[in-house]
C-alpha positions as a printed Julia matrix, in Angstrom:
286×3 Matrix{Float64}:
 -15.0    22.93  156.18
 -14.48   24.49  152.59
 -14.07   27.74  154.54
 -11.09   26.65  156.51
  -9.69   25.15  153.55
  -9.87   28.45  151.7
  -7.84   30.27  154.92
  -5.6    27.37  154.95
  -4.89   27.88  151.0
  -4.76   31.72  151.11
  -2.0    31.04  153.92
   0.11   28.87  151.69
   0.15   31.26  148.9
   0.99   34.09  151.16
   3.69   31.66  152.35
   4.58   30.58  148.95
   5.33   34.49  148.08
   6.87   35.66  151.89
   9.62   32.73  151.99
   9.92   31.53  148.17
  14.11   31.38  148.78
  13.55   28.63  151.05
  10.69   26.92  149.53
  13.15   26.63  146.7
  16.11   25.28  148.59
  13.89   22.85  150.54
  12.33   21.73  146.88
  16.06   21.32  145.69
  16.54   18.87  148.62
  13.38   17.02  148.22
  13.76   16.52  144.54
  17.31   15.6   145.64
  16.39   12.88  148.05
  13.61   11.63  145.16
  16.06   11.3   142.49
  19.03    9.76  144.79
  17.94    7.89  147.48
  14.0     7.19  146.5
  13.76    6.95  142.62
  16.36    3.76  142.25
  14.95    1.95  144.87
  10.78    2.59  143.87
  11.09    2.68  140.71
  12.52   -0.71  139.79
  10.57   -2.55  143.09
   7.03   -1.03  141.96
   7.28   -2.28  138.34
   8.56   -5.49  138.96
   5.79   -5.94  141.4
   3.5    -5.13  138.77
   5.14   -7.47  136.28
   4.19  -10.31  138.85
   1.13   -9.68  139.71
   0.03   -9.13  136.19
   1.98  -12.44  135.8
  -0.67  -14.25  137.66
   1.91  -14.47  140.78
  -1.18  -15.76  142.57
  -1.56  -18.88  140.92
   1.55  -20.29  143.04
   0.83  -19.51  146.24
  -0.05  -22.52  148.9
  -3.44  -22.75  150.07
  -3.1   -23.87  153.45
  -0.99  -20.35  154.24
  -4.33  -18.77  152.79
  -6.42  -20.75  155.15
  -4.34  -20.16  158.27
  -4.38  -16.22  157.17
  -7.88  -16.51  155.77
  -7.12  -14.72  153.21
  -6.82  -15.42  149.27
  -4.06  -16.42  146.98
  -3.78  -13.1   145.55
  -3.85  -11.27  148.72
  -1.18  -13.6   149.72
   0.82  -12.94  146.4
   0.4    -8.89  147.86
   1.6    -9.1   151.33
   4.54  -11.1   150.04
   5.41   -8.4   147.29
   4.81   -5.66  149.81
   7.73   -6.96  151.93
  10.26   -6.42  149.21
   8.4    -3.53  147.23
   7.18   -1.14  150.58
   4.57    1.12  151.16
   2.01    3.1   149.6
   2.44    0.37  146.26
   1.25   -2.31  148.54
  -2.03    0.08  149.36
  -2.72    0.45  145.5
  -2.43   -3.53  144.96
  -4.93   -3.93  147.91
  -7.33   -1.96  146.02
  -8.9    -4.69  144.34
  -9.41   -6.59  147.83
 -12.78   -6.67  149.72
 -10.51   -7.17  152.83
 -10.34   -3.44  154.49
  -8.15   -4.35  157.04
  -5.38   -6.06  155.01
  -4.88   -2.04  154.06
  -4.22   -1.49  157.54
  -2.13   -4.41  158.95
   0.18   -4.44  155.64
   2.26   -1.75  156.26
   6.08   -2.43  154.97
   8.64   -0.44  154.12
  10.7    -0.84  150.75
  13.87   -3.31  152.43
  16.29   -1.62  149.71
  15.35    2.07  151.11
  16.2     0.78  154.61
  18.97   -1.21  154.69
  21.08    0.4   151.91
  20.18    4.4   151.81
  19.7     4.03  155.61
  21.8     1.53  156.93
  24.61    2.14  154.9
  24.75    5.96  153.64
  23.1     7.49  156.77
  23.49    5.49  159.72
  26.71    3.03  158.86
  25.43    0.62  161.37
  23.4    -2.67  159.79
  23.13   -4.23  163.04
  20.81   -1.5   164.11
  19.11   -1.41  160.63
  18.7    -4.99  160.8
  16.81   -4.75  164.31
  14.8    -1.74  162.74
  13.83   -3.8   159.84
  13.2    -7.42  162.15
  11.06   -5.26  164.32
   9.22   -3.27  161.78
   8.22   -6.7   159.85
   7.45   -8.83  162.86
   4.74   -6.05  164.44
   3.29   -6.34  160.97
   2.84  -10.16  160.96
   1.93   -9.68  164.42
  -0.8    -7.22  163.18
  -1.73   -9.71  160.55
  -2.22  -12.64  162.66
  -3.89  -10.6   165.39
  -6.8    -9.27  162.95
  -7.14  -12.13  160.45
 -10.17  -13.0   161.65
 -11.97   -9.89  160.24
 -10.8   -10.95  157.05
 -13.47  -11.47  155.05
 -13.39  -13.99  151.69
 -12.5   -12.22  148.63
 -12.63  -13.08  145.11
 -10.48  -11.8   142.82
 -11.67  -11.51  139.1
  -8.24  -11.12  137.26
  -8.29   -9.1   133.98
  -6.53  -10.22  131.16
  -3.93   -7.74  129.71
  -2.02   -7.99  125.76
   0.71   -6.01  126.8
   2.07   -6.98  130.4
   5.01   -4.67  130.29
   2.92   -1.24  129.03
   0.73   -2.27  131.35
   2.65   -2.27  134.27
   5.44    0.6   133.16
   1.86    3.05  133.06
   1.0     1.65  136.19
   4.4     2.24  137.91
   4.32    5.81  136.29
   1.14    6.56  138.11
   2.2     5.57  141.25
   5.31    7.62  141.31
   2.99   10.66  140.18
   1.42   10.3   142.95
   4.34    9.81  145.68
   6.32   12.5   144.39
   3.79   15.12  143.99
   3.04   14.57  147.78
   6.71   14.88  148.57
   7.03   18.21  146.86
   4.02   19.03  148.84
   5.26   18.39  151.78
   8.03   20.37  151.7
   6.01   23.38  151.83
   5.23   22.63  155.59
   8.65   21.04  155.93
   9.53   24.52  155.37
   7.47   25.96  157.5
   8.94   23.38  160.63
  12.13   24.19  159.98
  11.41   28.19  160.41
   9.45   28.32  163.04
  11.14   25.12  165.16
  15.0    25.58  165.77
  15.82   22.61  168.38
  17.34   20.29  166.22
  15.91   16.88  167.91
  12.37   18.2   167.69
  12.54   19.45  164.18
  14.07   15.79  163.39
  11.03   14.57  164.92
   8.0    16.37  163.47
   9.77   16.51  159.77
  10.33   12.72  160.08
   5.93   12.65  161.12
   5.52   14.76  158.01
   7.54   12.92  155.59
   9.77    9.62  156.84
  12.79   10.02  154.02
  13.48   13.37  155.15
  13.15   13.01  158.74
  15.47    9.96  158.69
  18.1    12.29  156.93
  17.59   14.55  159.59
  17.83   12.22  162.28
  21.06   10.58  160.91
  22.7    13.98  161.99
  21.77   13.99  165.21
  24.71   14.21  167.55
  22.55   10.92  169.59
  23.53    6.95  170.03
  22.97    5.11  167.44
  20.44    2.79  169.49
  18.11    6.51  169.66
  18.86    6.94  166.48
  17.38    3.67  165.38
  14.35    4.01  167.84
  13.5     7.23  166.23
  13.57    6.13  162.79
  11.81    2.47  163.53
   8.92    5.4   165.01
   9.19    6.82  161.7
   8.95    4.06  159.34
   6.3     2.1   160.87
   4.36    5.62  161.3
   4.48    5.88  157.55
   4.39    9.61  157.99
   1.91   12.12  157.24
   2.99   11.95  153.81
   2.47    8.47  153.19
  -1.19    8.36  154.74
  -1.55   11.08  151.64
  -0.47    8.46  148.81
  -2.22    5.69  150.45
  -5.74    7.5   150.79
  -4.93    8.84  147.0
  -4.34    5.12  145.63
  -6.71    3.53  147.58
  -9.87    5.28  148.39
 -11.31    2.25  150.38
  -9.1     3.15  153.31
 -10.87    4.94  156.07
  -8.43    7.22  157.63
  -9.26    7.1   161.29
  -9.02    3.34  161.43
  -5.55    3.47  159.58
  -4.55    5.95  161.7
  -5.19    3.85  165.17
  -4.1     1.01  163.24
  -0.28    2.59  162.58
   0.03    4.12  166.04
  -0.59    0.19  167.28
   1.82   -0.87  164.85
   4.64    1.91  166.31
   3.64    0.2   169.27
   4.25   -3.35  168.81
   7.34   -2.44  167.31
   9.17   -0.59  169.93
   8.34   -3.56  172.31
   9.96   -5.69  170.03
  12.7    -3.4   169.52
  13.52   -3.21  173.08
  13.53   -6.91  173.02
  15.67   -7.66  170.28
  18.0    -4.78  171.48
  18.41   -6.72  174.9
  18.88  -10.08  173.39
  21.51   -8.59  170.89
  23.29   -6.74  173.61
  23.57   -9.98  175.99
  24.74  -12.45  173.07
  27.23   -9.87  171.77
């Protein structure tokens, strides 16, 4: 194993050196996409979730929803942050769970991300981002309801904190470390797709499986309909992308990567059912 990991290296930095123009222009539009379509919305959305959940957000949540979900109040408290604050921050909040598979049936994208940067900026359609997003949370509760019962019951010991803001600005910082040093990453072998594949639609395709922001951009170009358009990208988010499995397995080293793996090609696959669906029932009331 270490072997092939040396090749693989040696490769990159003969890569690095052979095509550094490109690397460099494909870095420019990475750090582009972080600081204009990805900072605004994670930034604010992770810290805020930290500020409530070091709030003792927990505390307030109902207990018969726990028992129906069999799950505790502060997973609860998680799963309902996760749908306004996305993936991987939902992973590192699991991380104090005993519950593996909440890591895998909790999979949400940030709403803000979707409906604004997408919906607005690259698609122009939010009747199609709205069915992306309906479909992408409902195979999710589906998920959650579908696999409660391997839930197991979880205590969770909170820790009392002076300094709730530091606290949670450190923890927000750490996150984003994290996410954005696996973007950058990533577009080394976004790079390398985009020299070696030339077909547009494909290219689309395996950069969005690499890293979802940037394959959604590339998608949003396609010359397509906008109801492939939105199939593709619903793929995409509720894949996570290669580069999200990264940050989750980096903030949360409970997760077991084959299992999450199965678990997010099931979730691509409840969703495009319910896609479908909600695409006929939109197209016969309209």
């Amino acid at each position: 194993m270490k072997k092939i990991l040396i090749i693989i290296v040696i490769f990159l930095e003969l890569f690095l050196l052979m095509y550094s123009k490109e690397i460099i222009k494909e870095f420019t539009l990475t750090i582009n996409l972080i600081l204009y379509t990805l900072m605004p919305t994670m930034f604010f959305q992770i810290f805020l979730s930290n500020l409530l959940i070091s709030s003792d957000l927990y505390k307030y949540m109902t207990q018969k929803i726990c028992d129906y979900l069999n799950i505790s109040k502060y997973e609860l408290s998680i799963i309902l942050i996760s749908l306004f604050s996305g993936y991987p921050n939902n992973i590192r909040l699991l991380k104090k769970s005993e519950n593996e598979y909440l890591n895998y049936v909790s999979n949400y994208i940030n709403p803000t991300f979707l409906l604004i940067t997408v919906g607005s900026i690259y698609l122009h359609n939010i009747r199609i981002t709205l069915l992306i997003y309906l479909s992408h949370i409902l195979s999710n509760i589906i998920m959650l309801l579908i696999f409660k019962y391997r839930y197991k019951s979880s205590k969770y010991n909170h820790l009392i904190t002076n300094n709730i803001y530091s606290n949670s600005l450190n923890n927000t910082i750490n996150t984003l470390k994290i996410v954005f040093s696996n973007l950058l990453f990533m577009s080394i072998l976004t790079t390398l797709i985009s020299l070696i594949i030339k077909d547009n639609f494909i290219k689309s395709i395996i950069l969005g499986i690499l890293e979802f922001s940037r394959g959604i951009y590339e998608i949003s170009f396609l010359n397509i309909s906008i109801y492939l358009k939105g199939f593709l990208i619903l793929i995409i988010i509720t894949f996570g992308s290669i580069s999200i499995h990264f940050q989750s397995i980096c903030l949360n080293n409970k997760i077991k990567y084959i299992k999450f793996l199965i678990f997010r090609i099931l979730n691509v696959l409840i969703s495009i059912i319910i896609y479908l669906l909600l695409l006929f029932i939109s197209e016969l009331i309209l």
